[in-house]
C-alpha positions as CSV (number, residue, x, y, z in Angstrom):
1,X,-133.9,-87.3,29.1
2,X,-136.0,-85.5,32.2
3,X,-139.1,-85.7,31.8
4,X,-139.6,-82.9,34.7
5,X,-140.6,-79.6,33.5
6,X,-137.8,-77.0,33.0
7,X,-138.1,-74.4,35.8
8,X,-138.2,-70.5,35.0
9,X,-137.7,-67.6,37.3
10,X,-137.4,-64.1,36.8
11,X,-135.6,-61.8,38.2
12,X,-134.6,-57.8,37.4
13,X,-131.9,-55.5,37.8
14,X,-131.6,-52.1,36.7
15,X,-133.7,-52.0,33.8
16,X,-132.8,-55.5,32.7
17,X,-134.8,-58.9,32.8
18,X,-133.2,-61.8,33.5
19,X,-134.8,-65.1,33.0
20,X,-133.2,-67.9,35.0
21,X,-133.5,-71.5,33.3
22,X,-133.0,-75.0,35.5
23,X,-133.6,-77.9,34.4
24,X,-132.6,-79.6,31.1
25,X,-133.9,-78.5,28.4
26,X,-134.9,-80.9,25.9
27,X,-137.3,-82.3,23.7
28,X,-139.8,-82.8,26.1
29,X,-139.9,-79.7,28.1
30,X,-138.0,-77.4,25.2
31,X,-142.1,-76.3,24.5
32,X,-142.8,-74.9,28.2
33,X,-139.5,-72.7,27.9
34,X,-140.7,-71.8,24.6
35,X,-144.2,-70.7,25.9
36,X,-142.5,-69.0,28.8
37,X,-140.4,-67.0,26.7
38,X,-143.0,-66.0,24.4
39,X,-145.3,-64.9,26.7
40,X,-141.8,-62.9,28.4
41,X,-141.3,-61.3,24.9
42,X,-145.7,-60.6,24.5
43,X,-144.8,-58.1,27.6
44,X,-142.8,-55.7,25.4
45,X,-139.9,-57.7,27.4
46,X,-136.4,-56.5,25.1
47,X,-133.9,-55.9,27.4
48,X,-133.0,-59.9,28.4
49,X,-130.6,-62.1,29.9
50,X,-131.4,-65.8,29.7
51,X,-129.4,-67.4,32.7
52,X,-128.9,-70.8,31.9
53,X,-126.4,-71.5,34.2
54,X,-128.4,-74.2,35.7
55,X,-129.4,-76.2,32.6
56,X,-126.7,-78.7,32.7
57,X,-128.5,-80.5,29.5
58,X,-129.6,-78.4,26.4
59,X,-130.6,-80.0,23.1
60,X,-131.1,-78.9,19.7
61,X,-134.8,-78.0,20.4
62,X,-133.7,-76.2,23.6
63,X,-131.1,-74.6,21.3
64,X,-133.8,-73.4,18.8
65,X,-135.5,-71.5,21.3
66,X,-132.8,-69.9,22.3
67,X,-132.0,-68.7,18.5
68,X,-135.9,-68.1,17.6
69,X,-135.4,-65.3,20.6
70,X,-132.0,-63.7,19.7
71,X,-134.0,-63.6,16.0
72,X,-137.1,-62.3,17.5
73,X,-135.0,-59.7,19.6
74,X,-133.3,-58.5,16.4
75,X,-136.3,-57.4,14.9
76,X,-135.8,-54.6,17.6
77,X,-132.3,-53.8,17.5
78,X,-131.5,-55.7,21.1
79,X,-129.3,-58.4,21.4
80,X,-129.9,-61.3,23.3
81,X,-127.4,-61.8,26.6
82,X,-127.0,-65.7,27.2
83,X,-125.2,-66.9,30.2
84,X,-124.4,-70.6,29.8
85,X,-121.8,-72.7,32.2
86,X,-118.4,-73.3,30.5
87,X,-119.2,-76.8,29.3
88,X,-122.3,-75.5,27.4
89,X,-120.6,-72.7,25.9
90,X,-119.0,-74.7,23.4
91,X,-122.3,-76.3,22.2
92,X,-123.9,-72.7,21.8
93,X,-121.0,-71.4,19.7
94,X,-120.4,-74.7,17.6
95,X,-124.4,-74.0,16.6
96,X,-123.9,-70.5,16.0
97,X,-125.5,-69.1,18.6
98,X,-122.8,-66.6,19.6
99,X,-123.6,-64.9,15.6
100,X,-126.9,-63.9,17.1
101,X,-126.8,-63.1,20.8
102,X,-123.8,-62.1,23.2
103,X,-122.1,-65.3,25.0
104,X,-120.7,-65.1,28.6
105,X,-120.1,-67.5,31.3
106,X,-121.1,-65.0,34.2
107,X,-123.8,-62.8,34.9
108,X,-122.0,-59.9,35.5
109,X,-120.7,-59.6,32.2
110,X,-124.0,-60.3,30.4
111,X,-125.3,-57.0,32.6
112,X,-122.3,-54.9,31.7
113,X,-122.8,-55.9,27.9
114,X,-125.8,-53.6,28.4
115,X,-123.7,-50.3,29.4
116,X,-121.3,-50.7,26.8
């Protein structure tokens, strides 16, 4: 448990946002990246990456957010890119994740999901 807040940053390239998560992501600060992210997607943001590379710790309520995105995404006809280290990758698939957003383990693949 870390009861610091999780850290956002944003960052562009091409014609793609990417938001950049640190931090764990947890029951107590799983409501900040959920405001951030809403207030990303209240922009007209639809072209995303979510980095979370550097969230060594995510939790089912970190998790949900994640889904409640992909979902709110799909209302548009985008998909959701999610970058997650090799160790999380395995939690985001067993919860389905990967069914409603594209999985990779490096940011350059999550950016060339775009042009394919």
């Amino acid at each position: 448990m870390n009861l610091e807040p999780v850290r956002i940053k944003l960052e562009q390239q091409r014609d793609l946002e990417i938001i950049i998560v640190e931090g764990d992501v947890d029951l107590y600060s799983a409501p900040s990246f959920k405001e951030h992210i809403a207030e990303f997607l209240s922009q007209g943001k639809r072209k995303i990456i979510l980095d979370m590379r550097k969230a060594p710790l995510i939790d089912s309520s970190g998790l949900a957010v994640v889904l409640n995105t992909a979902l709110e995404l799909q209302k548009t006809k985008q998909k959701l890119r999610v970058v997650v280290s090799k160790q999380n990758h395995t939690v985001f698939r067993f919860f389905s994740i990967d069914k409603r957003a594209i999985l990779t383990t490096t940011l350059e693949s999550a950016l060339d999901s775009f042009s394919v």
